[in-house]
NUMAR-283057 format. One line per field, with one value per residue (C-alpha): z, y, x; chain; residue in one letter. Coordinates in pm, whole numbers, plus 50000, padded with zeros to 5 digits. Layout:
REM NUMAR-283057
Z <- [Z | ...] .
Y <- [Y | ...] .
X <- [X | ...] .
c <- [A | ...] .
r <- [A | ...] .
REM end
This chain:
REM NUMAR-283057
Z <- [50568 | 50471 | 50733 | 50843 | 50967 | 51166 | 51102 | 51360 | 51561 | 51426 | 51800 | 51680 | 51734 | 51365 | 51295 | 51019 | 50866 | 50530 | 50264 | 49904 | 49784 | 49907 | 49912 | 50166 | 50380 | 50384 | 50493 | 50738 | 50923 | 50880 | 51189 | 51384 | 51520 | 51619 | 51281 | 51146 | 51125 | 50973 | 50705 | 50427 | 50555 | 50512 | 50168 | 50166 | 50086 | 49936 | 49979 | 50030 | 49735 | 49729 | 49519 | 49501 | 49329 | 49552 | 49386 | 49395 | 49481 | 49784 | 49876 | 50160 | 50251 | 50161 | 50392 | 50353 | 50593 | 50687 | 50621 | 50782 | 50672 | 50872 | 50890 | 51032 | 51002] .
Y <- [02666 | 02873 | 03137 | 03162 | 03483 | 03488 | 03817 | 03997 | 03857 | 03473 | 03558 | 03253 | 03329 | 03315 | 02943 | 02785 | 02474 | 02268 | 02315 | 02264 | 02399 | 02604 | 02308 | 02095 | 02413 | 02410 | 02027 | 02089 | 02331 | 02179 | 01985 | 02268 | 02317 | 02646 | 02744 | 02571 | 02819 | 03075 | 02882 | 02933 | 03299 | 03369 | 03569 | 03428 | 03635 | 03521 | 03736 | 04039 | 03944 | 03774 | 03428 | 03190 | 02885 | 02558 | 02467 | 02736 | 02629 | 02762 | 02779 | 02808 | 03164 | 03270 | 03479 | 03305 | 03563 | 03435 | 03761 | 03700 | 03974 | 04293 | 04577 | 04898 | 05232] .
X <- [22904 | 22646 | 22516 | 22133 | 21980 | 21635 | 21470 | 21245 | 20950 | 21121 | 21355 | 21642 | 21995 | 22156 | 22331 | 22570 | 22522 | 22619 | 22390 | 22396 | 22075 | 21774 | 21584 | 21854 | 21843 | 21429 | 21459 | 21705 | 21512 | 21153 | 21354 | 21266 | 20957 | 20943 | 21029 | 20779 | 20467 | 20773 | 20857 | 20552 | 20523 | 20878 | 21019 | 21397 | 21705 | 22058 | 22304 | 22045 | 21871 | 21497 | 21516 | 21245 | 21396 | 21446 | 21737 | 21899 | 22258 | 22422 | 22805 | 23022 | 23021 | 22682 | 22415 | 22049 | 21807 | 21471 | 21209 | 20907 | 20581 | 20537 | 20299 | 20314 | 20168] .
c <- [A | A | A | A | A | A | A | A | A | A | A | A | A | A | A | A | A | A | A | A | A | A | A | A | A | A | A | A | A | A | A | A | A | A | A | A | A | A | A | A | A | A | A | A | A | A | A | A | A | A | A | A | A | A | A | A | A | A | A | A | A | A | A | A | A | A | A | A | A | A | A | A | A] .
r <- [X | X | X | X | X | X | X | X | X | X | X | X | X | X | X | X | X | X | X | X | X | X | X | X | X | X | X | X | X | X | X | X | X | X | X | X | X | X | X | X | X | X | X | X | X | X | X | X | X | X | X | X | X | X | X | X | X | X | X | X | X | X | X | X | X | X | X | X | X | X | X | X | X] .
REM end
């Protein structure tokens, strides 16, 4: 299972769900339409670390968090 963490204003409690790849995960929640609008706006972090590559490979255990922009001052 591979663990999914919603980042500020996204307001989605954090889930777990079976996913092989970055790009199976982005499917899986395109289901979702309040995520929706998030999704092209968000960076995406593995394991605390920014990737970019939809097929990057995901295993059980792993920490995918959703970062969507911010601004402050």
């Amino acid at each position: 299972m591979v663990k999914i963490e919603f980042l500020g204003p996204i307001n989605k409690e954090n889930i777990e769900i079976q996913a092989h790849s970055l790009k199976e995960l982005k499917e899986f929640l395109k289901q979702d339409e309040s995520l929706q609008e998030w999704l092209g706006l968000c960076a995406v972090a593995l394991n605390d670390k920014i990737i970019f590559d939809e097929n990057q490979p995901l295993k059980s255990g792993d920490k995918i968090a959703l970062l969507p922009p911010v601004c402050g001052g």
